[in-house]
C-alpha positions as CSV (number, residue, x, y, z in Angstrom):
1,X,0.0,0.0,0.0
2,X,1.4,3.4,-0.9
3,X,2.3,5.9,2.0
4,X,-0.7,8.8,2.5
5,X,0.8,12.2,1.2
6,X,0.8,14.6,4.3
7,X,-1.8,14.2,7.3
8,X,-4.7,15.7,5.4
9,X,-4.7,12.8,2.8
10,X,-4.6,10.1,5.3
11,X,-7.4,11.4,6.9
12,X,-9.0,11.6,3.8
13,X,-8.3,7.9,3.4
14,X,-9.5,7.1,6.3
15,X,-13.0,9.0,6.0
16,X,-13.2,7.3,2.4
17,X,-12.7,3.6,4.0
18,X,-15.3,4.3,6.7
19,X,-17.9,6.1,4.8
20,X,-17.9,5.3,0.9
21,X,-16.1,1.5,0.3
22,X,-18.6,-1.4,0.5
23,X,-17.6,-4.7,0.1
24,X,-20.2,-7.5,-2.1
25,X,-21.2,-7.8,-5.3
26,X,-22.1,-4.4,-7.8
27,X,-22.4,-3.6,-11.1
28,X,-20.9,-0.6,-11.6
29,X,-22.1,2.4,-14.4
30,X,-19.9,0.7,-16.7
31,X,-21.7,-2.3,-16.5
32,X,-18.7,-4.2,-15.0
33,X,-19.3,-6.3,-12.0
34,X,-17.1,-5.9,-9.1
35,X,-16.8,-7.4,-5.3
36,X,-16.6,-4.0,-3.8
37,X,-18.1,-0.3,-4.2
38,X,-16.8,3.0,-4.1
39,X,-19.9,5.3,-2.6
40,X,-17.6,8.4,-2.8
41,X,-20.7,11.0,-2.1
42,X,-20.6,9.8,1.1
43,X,-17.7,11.3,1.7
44,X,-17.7,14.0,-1.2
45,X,-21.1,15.2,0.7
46,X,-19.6,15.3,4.1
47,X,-18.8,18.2,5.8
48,X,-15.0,16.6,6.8
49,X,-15.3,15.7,3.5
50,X,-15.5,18.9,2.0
51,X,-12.9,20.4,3.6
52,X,-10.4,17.6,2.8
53,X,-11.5,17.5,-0.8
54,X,-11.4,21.2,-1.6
55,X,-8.2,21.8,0.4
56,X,-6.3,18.8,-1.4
57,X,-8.3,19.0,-4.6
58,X,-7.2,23.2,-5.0
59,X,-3.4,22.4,-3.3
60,X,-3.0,19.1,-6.0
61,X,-4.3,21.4,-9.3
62,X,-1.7,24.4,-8.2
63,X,1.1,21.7,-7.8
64,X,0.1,21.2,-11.3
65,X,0.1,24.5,-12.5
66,X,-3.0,24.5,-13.7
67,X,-4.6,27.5,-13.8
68,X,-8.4,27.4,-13.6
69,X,-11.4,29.7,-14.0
70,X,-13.8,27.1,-13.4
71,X,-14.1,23.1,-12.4
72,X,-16.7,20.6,-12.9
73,X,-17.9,17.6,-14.4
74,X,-21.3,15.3,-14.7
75,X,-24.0,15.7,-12.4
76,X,-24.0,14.1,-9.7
77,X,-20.8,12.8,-8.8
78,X,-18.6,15.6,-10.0
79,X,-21.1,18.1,-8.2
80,X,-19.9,18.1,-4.2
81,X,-15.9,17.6,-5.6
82,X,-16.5,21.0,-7.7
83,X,-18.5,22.8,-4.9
84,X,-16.0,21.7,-2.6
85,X,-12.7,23.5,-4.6
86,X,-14.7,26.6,-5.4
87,X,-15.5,27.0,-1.7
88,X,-11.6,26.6,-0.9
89,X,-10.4,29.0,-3.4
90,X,-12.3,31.4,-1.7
91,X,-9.7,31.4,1.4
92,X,-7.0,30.8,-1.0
93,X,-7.2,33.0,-4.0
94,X,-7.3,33.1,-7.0
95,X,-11.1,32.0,-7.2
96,X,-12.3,29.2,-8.9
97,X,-15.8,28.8,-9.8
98,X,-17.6,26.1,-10.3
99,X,-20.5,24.3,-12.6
100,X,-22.2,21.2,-13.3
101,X,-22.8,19.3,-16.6
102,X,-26.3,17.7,-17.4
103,X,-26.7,14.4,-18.8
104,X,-28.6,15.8,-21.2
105,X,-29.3,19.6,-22.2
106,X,-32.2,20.8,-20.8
107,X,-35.6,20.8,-22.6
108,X,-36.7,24.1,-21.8
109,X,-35.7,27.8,-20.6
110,X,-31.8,28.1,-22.5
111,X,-31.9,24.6,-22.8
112,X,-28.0,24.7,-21.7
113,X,-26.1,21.4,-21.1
114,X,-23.8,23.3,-18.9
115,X,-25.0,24.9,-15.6
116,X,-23.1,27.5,-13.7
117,X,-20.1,29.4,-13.6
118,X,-19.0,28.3,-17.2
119,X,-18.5,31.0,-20.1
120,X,-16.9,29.8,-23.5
121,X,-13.2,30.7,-23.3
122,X,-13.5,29.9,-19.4
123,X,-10.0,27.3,-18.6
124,X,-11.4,24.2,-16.8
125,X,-10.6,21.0,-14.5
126,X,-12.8,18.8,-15.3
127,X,-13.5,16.7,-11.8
128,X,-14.9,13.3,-11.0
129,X,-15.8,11.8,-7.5
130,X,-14.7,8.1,-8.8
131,X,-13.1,7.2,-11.7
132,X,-13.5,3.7,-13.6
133,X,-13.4,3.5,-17.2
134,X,-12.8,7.5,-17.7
135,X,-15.9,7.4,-19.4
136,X,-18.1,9.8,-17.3
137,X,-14.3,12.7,-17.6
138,X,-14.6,12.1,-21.4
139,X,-18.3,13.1,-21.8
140,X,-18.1,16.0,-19.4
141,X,-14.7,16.9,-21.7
142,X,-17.2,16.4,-25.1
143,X,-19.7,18.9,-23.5
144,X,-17.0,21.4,-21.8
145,X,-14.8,21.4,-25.3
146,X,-18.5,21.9,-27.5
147,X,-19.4,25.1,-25.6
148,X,-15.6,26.4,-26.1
149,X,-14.1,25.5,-22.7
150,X,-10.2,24.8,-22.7
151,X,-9.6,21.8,-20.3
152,X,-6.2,21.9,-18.4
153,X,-6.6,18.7,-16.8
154,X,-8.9,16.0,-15.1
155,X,-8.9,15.6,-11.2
156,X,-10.7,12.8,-9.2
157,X,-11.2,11.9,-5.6
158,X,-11.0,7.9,-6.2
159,X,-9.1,6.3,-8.8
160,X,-10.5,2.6,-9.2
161,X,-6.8,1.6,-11.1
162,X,-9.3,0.0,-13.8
163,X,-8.3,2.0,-17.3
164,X,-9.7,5.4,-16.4
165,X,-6.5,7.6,-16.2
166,X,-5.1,5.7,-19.5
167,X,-8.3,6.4,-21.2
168,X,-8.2,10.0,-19.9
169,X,-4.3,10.4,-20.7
170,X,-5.0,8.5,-24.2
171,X,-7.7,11.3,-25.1
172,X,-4.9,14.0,-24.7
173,X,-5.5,15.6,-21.5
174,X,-3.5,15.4,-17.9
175,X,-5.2,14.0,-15.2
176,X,-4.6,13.5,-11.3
177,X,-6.5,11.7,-8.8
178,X,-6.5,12.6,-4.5
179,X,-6.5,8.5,-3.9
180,X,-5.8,5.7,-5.3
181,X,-7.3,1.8,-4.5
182,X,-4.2,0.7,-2.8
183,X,-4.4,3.3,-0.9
184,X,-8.1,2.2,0.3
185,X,-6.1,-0.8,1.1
186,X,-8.4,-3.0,-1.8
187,X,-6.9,-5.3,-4.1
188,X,-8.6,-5.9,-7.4
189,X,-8.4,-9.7,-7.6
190,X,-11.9,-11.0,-8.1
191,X,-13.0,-7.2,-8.4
């Protein structure tokens, strides 16, 4: 198992193991099965949560370099992670805003795919609370890119070590992630 990074992620990978990872059997959004489950809004929607996301999530994306106007991803996992980095760039500025992109656009008013903060132009992390297949980063990338976003990189809470930073990294764009599976102490035989 890797070492945590500073106090603040292993107590993030500690409130991860007691609140979001279930073991038995699930099928997951990519239709794989697996023997365990990564609920990540329970933590993501936590109030200990919060803190340790936003303050790890906005110190991890300046390490980086990458300078953001706004962050989001797909409703609803991506939601709490975004809220949660706006709300700590508040206390550390430069402020990042943050939106949220539908599954589909909306069927009436502006009919906009993309909720929030976001302006065409606008230079965006694209966030996700777990990531599998990458699947759920590339079609918040689709939608961010077809409004005119410029993505400077993908962040996510939870990697699940399955293909999702490859397929990310593949696509052309950077990516990072807060925690990995062997860091939730869960081996992937069988899962």
């Amino acid at each position: 198992m890797e070492k945590p990074q500073s106090a603040s992620h292993a107590k993030l990978v500690a409130l991860l193991k007691q609140r979001s990872v279930e073991l038995g059997s699930f099928t997951l959004a990519s239709g794989r099965q697996s023997s365990y489950y990564i609920d990540a809004r329970r933590t993501t929607m936590s109030a200990s949560g919060q803190r340790l996301i936003g303050d790890l999530g906005l110190s991890r994306m300046r390490q980086k370099d990458w300078d953001a106007q706004v962050v989001g991803g797909m409703t609803l996992g991506a939601d709490p992670v975004a809220y949660a980095i706006a709300r700590a760039s508040s206390t550390m500025p430069p402020e990042i805003d943050a939106f949220t992109v539908r599954k589909e656009p909306k069927g009436h008013g502006k009919g906009q795919q993309i909720e929030g903060c976001f302006r065409p132009g606008s230079r965006v992390v694209v966030v996700e609370d777990v990531v599998t297949t990458g699947g759920s980063a590339l079609k918040a990338i689709e939608a961010v890119t077809a409004a005119g976003g410029k993505i400077v990189g993908v962040l996510a809470v939870v990697d699940r070590e399955e293909g999702g930073r490859a397929a990310v990294e593949q696509a052309g764009y950077d990516m990072l992630t807060l925690v990995s599976l062997s860091q939730l102490g869960i081996t992937t035989a069988g899962g």
